[in-house]
Each structure stands twice: as C-alpha cells, then as structure tokens.
N, C-alpha and C positions, 0 to 999 in steps of 0.2 A: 261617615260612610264614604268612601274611597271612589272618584270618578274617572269614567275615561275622558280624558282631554288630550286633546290632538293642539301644540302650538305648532303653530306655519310659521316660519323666517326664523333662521340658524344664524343669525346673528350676538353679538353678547346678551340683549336684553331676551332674545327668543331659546337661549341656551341655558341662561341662569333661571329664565321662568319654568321650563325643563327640569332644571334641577330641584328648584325648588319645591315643585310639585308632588316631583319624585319621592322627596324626602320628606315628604306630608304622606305620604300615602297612595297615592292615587296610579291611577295609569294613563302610563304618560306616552305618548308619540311625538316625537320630532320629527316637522316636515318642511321642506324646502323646495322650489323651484331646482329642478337639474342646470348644474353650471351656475348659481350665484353663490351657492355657499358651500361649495363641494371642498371644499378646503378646510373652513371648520367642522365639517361633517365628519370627515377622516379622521381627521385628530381627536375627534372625542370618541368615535370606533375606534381608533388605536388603543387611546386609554382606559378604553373598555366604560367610559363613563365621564362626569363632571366632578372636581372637587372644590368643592364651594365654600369659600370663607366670607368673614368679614363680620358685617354686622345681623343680617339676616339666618336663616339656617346655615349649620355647618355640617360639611360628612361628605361621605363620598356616594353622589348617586349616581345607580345605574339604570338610564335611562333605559326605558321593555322595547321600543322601537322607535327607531331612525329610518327616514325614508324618502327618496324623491317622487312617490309613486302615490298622487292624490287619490288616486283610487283605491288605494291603501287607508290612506290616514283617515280620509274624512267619514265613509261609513264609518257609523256603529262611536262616534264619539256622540258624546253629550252635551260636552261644552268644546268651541273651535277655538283658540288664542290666537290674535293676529301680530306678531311685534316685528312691524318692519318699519324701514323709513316709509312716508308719508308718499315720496316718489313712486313705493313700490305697490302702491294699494289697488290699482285697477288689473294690473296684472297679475298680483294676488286670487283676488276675486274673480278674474277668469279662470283661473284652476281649479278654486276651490266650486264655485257655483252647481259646474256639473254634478257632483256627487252629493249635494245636499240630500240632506233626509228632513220629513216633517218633526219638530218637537225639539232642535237644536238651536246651539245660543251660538252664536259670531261676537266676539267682542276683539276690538283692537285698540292694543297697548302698544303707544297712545295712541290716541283718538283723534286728532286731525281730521277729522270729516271721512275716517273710512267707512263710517258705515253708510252714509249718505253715497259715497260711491258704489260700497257693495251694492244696495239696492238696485243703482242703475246700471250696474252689471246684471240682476237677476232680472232685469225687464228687457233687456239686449237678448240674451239667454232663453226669455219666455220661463225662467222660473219662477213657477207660483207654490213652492216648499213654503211648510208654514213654519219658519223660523226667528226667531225674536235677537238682533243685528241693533250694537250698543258699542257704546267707547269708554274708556278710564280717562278721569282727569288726569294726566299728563301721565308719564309712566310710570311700570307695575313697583317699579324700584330702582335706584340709582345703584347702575353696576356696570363693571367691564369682564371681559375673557384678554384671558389672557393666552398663552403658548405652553402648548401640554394639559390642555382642556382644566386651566384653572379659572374658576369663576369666582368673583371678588362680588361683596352688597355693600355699598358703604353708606346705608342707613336702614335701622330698627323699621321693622314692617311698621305700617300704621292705616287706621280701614281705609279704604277707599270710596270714591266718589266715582258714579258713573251712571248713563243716560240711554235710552235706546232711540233709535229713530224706526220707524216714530214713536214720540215719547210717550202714546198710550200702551206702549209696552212695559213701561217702565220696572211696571209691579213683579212684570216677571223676570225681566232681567234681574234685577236684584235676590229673585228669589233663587233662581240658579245659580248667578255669583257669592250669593253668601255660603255655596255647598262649600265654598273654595277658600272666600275668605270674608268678614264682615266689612259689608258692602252698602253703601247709602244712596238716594237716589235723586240727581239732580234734573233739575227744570229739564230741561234737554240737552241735545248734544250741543248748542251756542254757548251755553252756560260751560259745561265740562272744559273745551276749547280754549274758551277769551279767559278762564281762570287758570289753566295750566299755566308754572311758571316758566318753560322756555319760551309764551310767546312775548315776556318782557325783558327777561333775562340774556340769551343764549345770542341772537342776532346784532342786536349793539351794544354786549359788552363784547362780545368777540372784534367786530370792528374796531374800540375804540384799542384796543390791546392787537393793533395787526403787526405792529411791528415786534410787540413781543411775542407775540405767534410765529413769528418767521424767523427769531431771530434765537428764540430758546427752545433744546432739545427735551422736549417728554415738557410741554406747558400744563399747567394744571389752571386752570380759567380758577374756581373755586377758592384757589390759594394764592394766586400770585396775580388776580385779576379784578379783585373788585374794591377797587383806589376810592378816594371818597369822590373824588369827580364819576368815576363809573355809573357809583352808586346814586348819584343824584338824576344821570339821564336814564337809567333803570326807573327811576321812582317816576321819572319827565312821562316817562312809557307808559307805566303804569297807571298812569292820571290818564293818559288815551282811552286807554283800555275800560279802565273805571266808567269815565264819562259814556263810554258803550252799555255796559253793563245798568246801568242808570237807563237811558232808553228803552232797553229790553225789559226792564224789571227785574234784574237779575242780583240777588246777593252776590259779595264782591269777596274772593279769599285773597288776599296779596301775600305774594311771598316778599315785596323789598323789607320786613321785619326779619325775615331768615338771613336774605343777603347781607344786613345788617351785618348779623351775629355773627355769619360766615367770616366777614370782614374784620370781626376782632376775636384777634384767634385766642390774647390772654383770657378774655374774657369765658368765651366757649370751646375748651378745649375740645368737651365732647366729642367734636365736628369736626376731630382732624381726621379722621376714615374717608368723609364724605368730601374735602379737602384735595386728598392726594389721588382723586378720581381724574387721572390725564385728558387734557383736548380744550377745547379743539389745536389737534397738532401741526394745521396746513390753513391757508384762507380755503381750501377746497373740503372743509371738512365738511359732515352734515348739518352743525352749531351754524353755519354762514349756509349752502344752498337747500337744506332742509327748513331751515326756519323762518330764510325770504320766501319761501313760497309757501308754505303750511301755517306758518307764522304773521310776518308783515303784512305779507300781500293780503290775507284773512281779514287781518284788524283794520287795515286799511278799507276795503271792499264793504266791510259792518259798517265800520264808522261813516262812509259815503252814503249805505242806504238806511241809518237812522238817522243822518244829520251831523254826526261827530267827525270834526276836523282831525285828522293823524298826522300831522308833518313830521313827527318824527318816522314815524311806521316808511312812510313814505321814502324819505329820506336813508333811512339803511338798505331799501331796495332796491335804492337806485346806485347805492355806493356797492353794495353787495353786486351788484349787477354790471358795474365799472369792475371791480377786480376780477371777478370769472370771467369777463365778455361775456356774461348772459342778458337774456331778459325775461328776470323774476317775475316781470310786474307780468310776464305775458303767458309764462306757463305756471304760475302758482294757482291759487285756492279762491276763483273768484264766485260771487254772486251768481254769475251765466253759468260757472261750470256747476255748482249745485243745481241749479232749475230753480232758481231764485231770484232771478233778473227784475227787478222792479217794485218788490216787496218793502213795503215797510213795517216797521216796530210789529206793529199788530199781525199782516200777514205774516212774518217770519216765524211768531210763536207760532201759530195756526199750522204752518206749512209742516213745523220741526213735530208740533205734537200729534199731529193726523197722519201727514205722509204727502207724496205729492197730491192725494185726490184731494186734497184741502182746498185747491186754487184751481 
C-alpha cells in the first residue's frame, strides 16, 4: 500500500531516499529549509525528476512535490524522513514541529540522537502531538547526487535496524517503517548510534589519510583509504565502542569485518560500486566535522558515563579540532546536551526507554 512520506533535507541521501520511494510507489514530498539546498532543489525541478542508478533501485522518478513551505509538506504525511547532517537537526525540528499532526512517525536517517533533540524541540514548542520520533542505525543507504539530478546507491538494500525514543515506542515505529521497508527493532536509540558504522570508521580513518585528502582530486576513503594500519586503529576504535556497548547491555554489530573486505578488493570485487563512493574531498568535509561531534564526541561522553576509557575517541577530537580551529569537544553530542548529565548504565536504559519522565 503506497504512503505519503514527506523527506525534509535535499541533500544526496534526502534526494536518493526521494527517489527511491518514488519508485516503490508511494507519495513522495521533498522538503527543505529556504536557502540550504535551493541549489539541488532546482536542479532536480529542472530535470523534471531523479535518475537513480547503481546498486539500489533504478529508473527515472518523478518526484509529486518539491517544496520550502513546511506548511506544505508536513500535514497530511504519514511517515516524516529526516536526512540531514547531525548539525542540522534542531533546526530542522524547529520547522518541522509546528505543523505536527497526532498519529505521525519522525524518523531520521541517520540517527545521531535527532530524535532525542526533536523531542526537546516539541517541549520548547509546548507540542504535545501524539507522534512516535525514532532513528536508523547509521544511513538509509550509501549514495551520492551528482550534477543533472543523477543519483548513484552503491549498495543492495538490506532491512534495517532502528529505535524510537522513547523506546516504548518501539513496537510502533517498526510497525510503520516496515510499510516502507523491513524493519527490526533495536534496544534504543544508544544501541542504533554506538553500532552505526561511521562512528568507528569515518573520523579517524579520514584523519589518518589527511594528507591524501588534500592531496588527491575526487578521494574515494573506501578505496584508496583503508591501509592495514588504518584498519587496525578502526578495529582500536571499535574495541571503545564495544567495551560501551558491553556496559549498556547492548549486542555489538561491527562493521571492521566489512572494512576488511573493503580493503581487499581481489578478494571482493562485488564492492567496487560501494568503493568508488567519493570523500571525504576536504579536511572540512562532514566525514571529519560531522563525526567529531555526532560521532567522537558521543562515544567519548558514553564511555565517561559508563566507566569506558576512549582515548582514541578523544584523541581525533582533539586533532579533528586542531585542523578546523574548532572545538568539537564543546559543541558536539554530550551527555548535558541530551538531559542526561549524571546517569549511569542503568539510568541511561531507563531514560532512552521512558523518556525524560524516567528521572
């Protein structure tokens, strides 16, 4: 049965998810903020639509509505898709909040703790919409846009994993994401997070490859980036993250067996699609200021309030935060900025599967 779904953020992954829907059937809106993505916005009205290759759907869709006008998009959808960077998520949810209706799902691809901020957008708001606000473990699919609204998937759909907050939603997220696509449901949104694989991946291997980032045009991380030393401080990472997930209770999916295989390309040719996916092209891409702060700064902030040491986590925030001039460690994803300051192991579960009334 065909849905209306409204995705917000006209980015590649918010355009290909657009298309992709498209071309399942459904009814699709594409929405964005006026002025951040009026650029791709244009160019896929020009083309009158998306054409989407690769490994995912193929075809040409043409998306029913494109729009900057929240008052627009968000009535009357069923399902809302959020796919923006992790930076853009409370400003998001200030557009979107107002025009909530009861009975609708928020999920954002990925999931970076936006729904834990939507929430305290709709309490800023005074919206008390009965709406069930969930994340996908890491994103909907790996893909880029390209120029002349071409949209690229460089890997085979496969179900997904994903959490509501609060996670005694769970039942029902799932039940409305599987209208879309088969969908499973994890402990909560900590779980979905600490497993996604950019938060072990994307931030220090991009680091330890800076100078081949700055130094070659059109980098492909995937293909030209994970040396067997890479892969070893990937795995160093992962052993952080692990030791979190061990605390919390939380079964552990690791991707360094993927990065592996990525790594040997005789072996798995299959993966050269997934491969020749570009970037990060700058130290200023999202791979390095999206991932210290949605990413490190996250794992870091966990591992402090279960007990688990991060020194590497740490340490690329801090390198990450020496080449922008920023400080990650001060505007990322901490414990304070969730309304989680002081919790441990046990309150954490409490907090993520109730809501704030938990504490």
């Amino acid at each position: 049965m065909s849905k209306k779904v409204t995705v917000v953020g006209a980015g590649g992954t918010g355009i290909c998810t657009a298309a992709d829907l498209t071309l399942s059937g459904h009814h699709v809106t594409l929405c964005d903020v006026a002025g951040r993505s009026d650029d791709r916005i244009e160019m896929v009205r020009a083309r009158g639509g998306v054409n989407l290759t690769g490994k995912g759907q193929n075809g040409f869709a043409v998306i029913e509505s494109i729009t900057t006008d929240f008052a627009q998009a968000i009535p009357g959808a069923e399902i809302i898709i959020i796919c923006a960077l992790s930076t853009r998520h409370a400003e998001i949810a200030q557009a979107v909040v107002p025009h909530l209706e009861d009975g609708q799902t928020v999920l954002f691809s990925a999931g970076n703790m936006g729904s834990i901020i939507f929430r305290q957008e709709m309490v800023k708001a005074g919206c008390t919409k009965d709406v069930v606000t969930g994340e996908l473990e890491g994103n909907m699919f790996p893909c880029r846009l390209y120029d002349n609204a071409e949209g690229f998937i460089g890997m085979p759909f496969k179900p997904r994993t994903a959490a509501a907050f609060p996670a005694k939603d769970n039942d029902r997220l799932v039940a409305a994401l599987c209208q879309l696509w088969e969908t499973h449901a994890a402990t909560n949104v900590f779980e979905t997070s600490l497993n996604a694989s950019n938060i072990v991946v994307h931030l220090g291997g991009s680091l330890l490859n800076t100078s081949l980032v700055e130094q070659t045009e059109n980098f492909c991380f995937y293909n030209q980036g994970l040396t067997p030393s890479v892969l070893k401080v990937i795995e160093a990472t992962a052993a952080e993250r692990d030791a979190i997930n061990g605390k919390l209770g939380y079964p552990v999916r690791s991707s360094v067996g993927f990065m592996k295989q990525l790594a040997d390309k005789e072996g798995f040719p299959q993966f050269d699609s997934f491969r020749g996916l570009e970037g990060p092209l700058s130290m200023s891409d999202r791979y390095i200021f999206e991932d210290a702060q949605s990413g490190s700064t996250f794992l870091n902030a966990v591992g402090q309030a279960v007990g688990v040491d991060t020194p590497l986590a740490r340490a690329f925030v801090a390198i990450a935060s020496a080449i922008n001039g920023a400080d990650y460690a001060s505007t990322g994803i901490t414990m304070e900025r969730l309304g989680m300051a002081g919790l441990d192991a046990e309150g954490i579960n409490k907090f993520l599967y109730e809501g704030p009334s938990a504490n």
